[in-house]
N, C-alpha and C positions, 0 to 999 in steps of 0.2 A: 187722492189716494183711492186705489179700487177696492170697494168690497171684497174680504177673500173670503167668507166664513159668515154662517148665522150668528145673531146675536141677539140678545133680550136685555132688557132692563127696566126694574120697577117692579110694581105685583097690581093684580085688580082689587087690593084692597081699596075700601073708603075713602078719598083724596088722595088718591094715588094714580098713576097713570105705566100701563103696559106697553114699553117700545121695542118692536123687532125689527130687525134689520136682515136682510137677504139678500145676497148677491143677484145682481142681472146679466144676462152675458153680455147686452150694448151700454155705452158711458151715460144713461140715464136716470133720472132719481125721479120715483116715482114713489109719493107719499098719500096714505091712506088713512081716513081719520072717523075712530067712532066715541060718542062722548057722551054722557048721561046729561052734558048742558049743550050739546050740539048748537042748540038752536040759538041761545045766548052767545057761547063764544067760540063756536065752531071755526070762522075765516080766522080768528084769530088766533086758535090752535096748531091752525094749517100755516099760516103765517110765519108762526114761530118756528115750526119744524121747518119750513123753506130755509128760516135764515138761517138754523143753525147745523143745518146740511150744507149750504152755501160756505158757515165760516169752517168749517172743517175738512173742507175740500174732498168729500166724499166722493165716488162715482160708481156708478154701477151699483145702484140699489135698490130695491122696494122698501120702503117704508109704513113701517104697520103703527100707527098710534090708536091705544084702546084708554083713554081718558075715563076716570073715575070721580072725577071734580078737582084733580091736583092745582098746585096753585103753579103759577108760572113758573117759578124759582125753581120746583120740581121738574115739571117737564122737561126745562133747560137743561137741568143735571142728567135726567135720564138719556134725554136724548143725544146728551154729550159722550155718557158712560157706554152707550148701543153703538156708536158711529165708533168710537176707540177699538170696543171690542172686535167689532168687525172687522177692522183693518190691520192690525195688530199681527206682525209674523210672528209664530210659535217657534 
């Protein structure tokens, strides 16, 4: 599914994590990751976002992840709740 539309999910609250999604004009997914534990679980942040770009069949996107310490389960969701919004005909 192509990107048609920005989209966000989540807040920089405390264990929370900020996911934006932006269209691209070629069929690439291109994910960006900032985290206040980068250095502990940064690959595995980025990780997570590959796959779950991967199971939603996304294309054509940038991907902005701004991580606040959320726990997996969160990011999941978010990142779930950003790739829908984006692609979603109005």
């Amino acid at each position: 599914m192509k990107a048609l539309r920005s989209s966000v999910a989540g807040s920089l609250e405390s264990s929370d994590v900020l996911v934006s999604v932006s269209p691209r004009d070629d069929g690439n997914i291109e994910i960006s990751v900032e985290s206040i534990v980068f250095r502990q679980f940064g690959p595995r942040i980025r990780s997570v976002a590959e796959e779950a770009a991967a199971a939603s069949g996304i294309e054509g996107a940038t991907v902005a992840v701004n991580d606040r310490g959320a726990l997996e389960c969160t990011l999941r969701a978010r990142l779930e709740t950003a790739f829908e919004r984006a692609t979603e005909a109005r």
